[in-house]
C-alpha positions as CSV (number, residue, x, y, z in Angstrom):
1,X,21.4,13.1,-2.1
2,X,19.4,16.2,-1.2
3,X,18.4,15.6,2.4
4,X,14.5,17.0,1.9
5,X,14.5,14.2,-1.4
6,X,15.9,11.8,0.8
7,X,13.7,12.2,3.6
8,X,10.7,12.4,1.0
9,X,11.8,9.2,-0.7
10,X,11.8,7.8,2.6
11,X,8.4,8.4,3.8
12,X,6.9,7.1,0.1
13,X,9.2,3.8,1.2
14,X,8.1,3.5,4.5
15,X,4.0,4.0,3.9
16,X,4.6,1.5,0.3
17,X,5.9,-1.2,3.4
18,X,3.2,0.0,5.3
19,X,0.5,-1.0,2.6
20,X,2.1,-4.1,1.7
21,X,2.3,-5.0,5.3
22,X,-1.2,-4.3,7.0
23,X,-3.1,-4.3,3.6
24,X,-2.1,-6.8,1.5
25,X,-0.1,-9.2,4.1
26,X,2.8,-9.6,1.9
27,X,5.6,-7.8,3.4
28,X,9.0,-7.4,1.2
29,X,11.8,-6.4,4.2
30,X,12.1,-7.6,8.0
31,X,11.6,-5.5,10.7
32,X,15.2,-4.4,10.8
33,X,15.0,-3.1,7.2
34,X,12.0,-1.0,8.5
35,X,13.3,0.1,11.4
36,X,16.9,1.1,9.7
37,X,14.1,3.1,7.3
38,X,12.6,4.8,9.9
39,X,15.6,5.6,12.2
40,X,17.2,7.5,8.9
41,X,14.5,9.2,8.4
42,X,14.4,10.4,12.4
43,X,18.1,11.3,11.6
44,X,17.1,13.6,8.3
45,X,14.5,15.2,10.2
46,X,16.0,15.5,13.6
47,X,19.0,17.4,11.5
48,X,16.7,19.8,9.7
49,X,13.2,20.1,11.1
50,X,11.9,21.9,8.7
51,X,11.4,19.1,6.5
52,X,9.1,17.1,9.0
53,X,6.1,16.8,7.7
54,X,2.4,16.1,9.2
55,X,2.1,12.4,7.8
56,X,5.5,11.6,8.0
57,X,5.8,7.9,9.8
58,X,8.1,9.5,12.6
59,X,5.0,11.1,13.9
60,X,3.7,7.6,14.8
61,X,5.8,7.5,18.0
62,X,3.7,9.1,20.4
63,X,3.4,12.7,21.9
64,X,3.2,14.3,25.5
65,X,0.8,13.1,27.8
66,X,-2.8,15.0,27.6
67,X,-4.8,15.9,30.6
68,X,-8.0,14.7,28.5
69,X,-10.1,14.1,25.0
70,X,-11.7,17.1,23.5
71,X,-15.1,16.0,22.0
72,X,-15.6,15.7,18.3
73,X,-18.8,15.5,17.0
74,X,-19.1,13.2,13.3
75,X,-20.2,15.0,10.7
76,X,-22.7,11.4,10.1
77,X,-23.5,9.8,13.4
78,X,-21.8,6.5,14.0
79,X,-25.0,4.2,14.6
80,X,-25.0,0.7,16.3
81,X,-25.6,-2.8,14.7
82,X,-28.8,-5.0,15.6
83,X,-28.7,-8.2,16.9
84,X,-30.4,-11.4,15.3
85,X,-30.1,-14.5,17.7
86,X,-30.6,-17.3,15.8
87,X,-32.0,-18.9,12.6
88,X,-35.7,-17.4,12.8
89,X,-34.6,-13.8,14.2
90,X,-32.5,-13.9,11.0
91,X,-34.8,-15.2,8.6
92,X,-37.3,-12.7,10.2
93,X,-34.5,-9.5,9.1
94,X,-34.1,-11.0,5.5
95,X,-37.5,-11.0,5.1
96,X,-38.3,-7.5,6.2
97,X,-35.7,-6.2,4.4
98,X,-36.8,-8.2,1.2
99,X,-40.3,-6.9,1.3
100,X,-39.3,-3.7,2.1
101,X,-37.5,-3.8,-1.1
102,X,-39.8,-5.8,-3.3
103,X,-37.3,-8.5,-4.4
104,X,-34.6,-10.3,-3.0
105,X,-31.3,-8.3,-1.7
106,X,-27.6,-9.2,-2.8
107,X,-25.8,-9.1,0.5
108,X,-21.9,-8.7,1.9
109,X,-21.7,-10.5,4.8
110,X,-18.6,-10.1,6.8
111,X,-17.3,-10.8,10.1
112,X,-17.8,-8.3,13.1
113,X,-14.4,-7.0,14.8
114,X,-14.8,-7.3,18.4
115,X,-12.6,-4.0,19.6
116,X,-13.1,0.0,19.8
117,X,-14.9,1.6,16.9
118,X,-13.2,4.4,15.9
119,X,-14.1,7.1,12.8
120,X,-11.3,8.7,10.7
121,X,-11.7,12.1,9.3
122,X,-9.6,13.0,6.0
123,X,-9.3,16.3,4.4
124,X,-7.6,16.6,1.4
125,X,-5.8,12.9,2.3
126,X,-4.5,13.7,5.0
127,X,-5.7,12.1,8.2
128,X,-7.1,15.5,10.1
129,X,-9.1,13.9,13.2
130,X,-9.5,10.3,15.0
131,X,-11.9,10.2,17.3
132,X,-14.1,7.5,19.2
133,X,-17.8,6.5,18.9
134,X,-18.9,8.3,21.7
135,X,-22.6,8.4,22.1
136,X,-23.0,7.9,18.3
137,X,-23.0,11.7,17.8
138,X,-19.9,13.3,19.7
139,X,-16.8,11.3,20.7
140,X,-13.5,12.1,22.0
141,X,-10.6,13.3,19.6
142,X,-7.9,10.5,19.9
143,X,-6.0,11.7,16.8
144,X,-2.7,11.5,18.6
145,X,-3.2,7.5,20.1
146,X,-4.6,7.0,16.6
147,X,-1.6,7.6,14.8
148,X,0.4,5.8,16.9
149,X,-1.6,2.7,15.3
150,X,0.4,1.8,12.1
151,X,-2.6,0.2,10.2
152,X,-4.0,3.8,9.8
153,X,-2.8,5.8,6.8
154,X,-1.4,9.0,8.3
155,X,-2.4,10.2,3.9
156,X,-4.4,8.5,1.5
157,X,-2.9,6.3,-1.3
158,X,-5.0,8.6,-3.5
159,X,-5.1,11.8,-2.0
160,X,-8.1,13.1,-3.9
161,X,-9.8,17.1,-2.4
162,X,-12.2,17.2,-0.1
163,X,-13.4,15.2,3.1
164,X,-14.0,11.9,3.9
165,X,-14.9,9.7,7.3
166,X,-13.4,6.4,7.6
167,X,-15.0,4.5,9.8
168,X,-13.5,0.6,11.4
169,X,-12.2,-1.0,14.2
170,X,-8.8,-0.6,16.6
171,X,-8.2,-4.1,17.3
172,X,-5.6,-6.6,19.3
173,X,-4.3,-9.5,17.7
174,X,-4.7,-13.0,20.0
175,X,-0.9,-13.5,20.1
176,X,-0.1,-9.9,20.8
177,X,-2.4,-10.2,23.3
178,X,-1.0,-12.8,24.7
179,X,2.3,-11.5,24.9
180,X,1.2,-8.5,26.2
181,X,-0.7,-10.5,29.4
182,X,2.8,-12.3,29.6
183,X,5.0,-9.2,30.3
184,X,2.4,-7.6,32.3
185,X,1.9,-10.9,34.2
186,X,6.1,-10.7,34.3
187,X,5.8,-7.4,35.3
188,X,3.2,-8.2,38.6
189,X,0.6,-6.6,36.7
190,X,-3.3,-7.2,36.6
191,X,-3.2,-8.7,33.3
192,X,-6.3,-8.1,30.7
193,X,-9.5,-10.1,30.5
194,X,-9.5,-9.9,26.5
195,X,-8.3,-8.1,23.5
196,X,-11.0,-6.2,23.2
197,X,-10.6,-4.8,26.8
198,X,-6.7,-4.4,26.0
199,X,-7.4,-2.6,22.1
200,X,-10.2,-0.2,23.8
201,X,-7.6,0.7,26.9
202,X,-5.3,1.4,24.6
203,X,-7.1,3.6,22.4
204,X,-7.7,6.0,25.4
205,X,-4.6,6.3,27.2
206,X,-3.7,10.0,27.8
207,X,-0.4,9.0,27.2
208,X,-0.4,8.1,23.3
209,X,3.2,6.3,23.8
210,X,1.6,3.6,26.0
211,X,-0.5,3.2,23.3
212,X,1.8,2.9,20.9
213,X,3.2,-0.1,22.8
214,X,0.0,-1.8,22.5
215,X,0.7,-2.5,18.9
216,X,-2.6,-2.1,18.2
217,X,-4.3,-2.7,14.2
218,X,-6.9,-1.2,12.5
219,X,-9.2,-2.6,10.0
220,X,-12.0,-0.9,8.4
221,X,-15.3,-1.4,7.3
222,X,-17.3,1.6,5.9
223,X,-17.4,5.1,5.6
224,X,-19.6,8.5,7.4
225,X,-19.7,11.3,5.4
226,X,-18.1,11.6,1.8
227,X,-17.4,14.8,0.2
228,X,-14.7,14.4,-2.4
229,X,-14.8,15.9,-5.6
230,X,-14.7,14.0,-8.3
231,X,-17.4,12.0,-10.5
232,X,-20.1,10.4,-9.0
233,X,-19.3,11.9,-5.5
234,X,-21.7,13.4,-3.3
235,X,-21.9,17.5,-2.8
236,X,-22.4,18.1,0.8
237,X,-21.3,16.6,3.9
238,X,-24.0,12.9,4.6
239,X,-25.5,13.2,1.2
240,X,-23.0,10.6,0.0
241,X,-22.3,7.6,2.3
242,X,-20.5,5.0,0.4
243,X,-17.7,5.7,-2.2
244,X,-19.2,3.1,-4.8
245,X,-22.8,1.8,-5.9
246,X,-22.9,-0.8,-3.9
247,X,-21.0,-1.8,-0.1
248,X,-18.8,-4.3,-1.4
249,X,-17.2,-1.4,-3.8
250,X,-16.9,0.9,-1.0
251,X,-14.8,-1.8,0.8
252,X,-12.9,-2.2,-2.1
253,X,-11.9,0.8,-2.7
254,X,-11.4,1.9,0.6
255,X,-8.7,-1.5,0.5
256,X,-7.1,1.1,-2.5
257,X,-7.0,4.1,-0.2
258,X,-4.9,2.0,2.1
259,X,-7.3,0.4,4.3
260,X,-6.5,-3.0,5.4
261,X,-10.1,-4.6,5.1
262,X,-11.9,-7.6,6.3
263,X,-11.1,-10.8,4.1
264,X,-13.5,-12.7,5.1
265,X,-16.7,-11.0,3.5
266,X,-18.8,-13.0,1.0
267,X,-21.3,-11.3,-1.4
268,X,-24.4,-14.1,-1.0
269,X,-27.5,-14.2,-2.9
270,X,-30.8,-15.7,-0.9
271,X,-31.2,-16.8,2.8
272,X,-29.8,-19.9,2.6
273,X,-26.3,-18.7,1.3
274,X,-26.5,-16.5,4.3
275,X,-27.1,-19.1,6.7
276,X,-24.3,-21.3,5.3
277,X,-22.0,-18.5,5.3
278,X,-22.9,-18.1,9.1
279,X,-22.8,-22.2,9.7
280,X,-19.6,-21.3,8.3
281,X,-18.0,-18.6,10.4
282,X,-19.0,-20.7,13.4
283,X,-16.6,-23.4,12.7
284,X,-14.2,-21.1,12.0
285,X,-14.1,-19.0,14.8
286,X,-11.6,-20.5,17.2
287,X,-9.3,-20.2,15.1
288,X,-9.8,-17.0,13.8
């Protein structure tokens, strides 16, 4: 075979695993399958460099060391959650928010990833910037770490024009954490107080392959600015903030984009469903 068809059949191969692996948690091939994938394609493209490509999945291995993060400032600001501790503080949100919109909300709750915010920037589905919260308003480009994370699409399932800003989580998984602490403990290394501290480390080393062997995960849970063409899709940059009428569609079709996406959310009617759903979560948590 042609080695640019090859190498192009390849990369479609590899990002389908990809999606079937970190989206939908059914994965079709072991590791070694993958990895035989992925070291051909180094071959192709190590033979004839012309045919590497921006989102090819080689470019997940890590580049040079940096001597810093250039700021990046999000075309929406990245705004913090607020806190409700307890039953009443909570009753006392769903309240306000009912009256403020004279009747009684549908809501998607879902669970809140404990790890480093980070927002995506896509132009033309093709992943163009990563960078960190920051302030809210400018945070630090991280584009190379970022694509070291394999739970990020380096392109868009659906690679429609224009610009859009992803927005989720770089987390750790409990038993990667744990054997992380365990090599590092191995090692006579100050081991890491939690995954959060380890996934938010990570995220910033200057040296995107240490963070590559963090095997880090990402997981998303809304979007910044939209600007794709298309029906129903907004004209400038913040007009347009989710990519369907309500949240739980955005989520939905970010999950189609190739966004792995929190299974846990519930869409709940009333303040007792939310409760319950909270009662719920609590139980669960240990073992989450």
């Amino acid at each position: 075979m042609d080695p640019g068809a090859r190498a192009e059949e390849l990369r479609k191969l590899i990002e389908h695993h990809n999606y079937l692996y970190y989206v939908l948690d059914s994965p079709q091939i072991g590791d070694s399958e993958w990895d035989k994938l992925l070291r051909e394609l180094q071959e192709i493209e190590a033979a004839n460099p012309e045919l590497r490509t921006p989102d090819s999945p080689t470019q997940r291995v890590g580049a040079a060391p940096v001597s810093g993060f250039p700021p990046h400032r999000h075309l929406v600001p990245m705004l913090s959650l607020d806190n409700a501790f307890g039953e009443d503080e909570l009753r006392a949100f769903y309240d306000r928010v009912t009256k403020a919109l004279g009747a009684e909300p549908d809501l998607l709750a879902e669970l809140k990833f404990d790890g480093a915010s980070i927002s995506l920037t896509y132009v033309d589905g093709l992943l163009e910037i990563a960078a960190t919260r920051g302030d809210g308003t400018t945070g630090e480009n991280v584009t190379a770490n970022a694509k070291t994370v394999r739970g990020i699409p380096l392109r868009l399932r659906d690679s429609a024009p224009g610009t859009i800003e992803v927005r989720g989580e770089v987390i750790m998984f409990k038993e990667t954490f744990e054997k992380l602490n365990a090599s590092r403990t191995a090692r006579g290394e100050q081991v890491f107080a939690n995954p959060r501290n380890a996934a938010a480390g990570g995220l910033r080393q200057l040296d995107s392959r240490l963070t590559a062997e963090r095997k880090l995960n990402f997981w998303c849970y809304g979007v910044g600015a939209v600007n794709l063409a298309g029906p129903g899709q907004g004209d400038l940059f913040g007009q347009q903030t989710t990519l369907a009428e309500t949240q739980s569609g955005s989520i939905a079709r970010l999950r189609d984009l190739g966004f792995a996406v929190n299974q846990n959310s519930r869409v709940l009617r009333g303040f007792e469903e939310l409760w319950e759903f909270v009662n719920a979560c609590h139980a669960r948590r240990p073992s989450l």
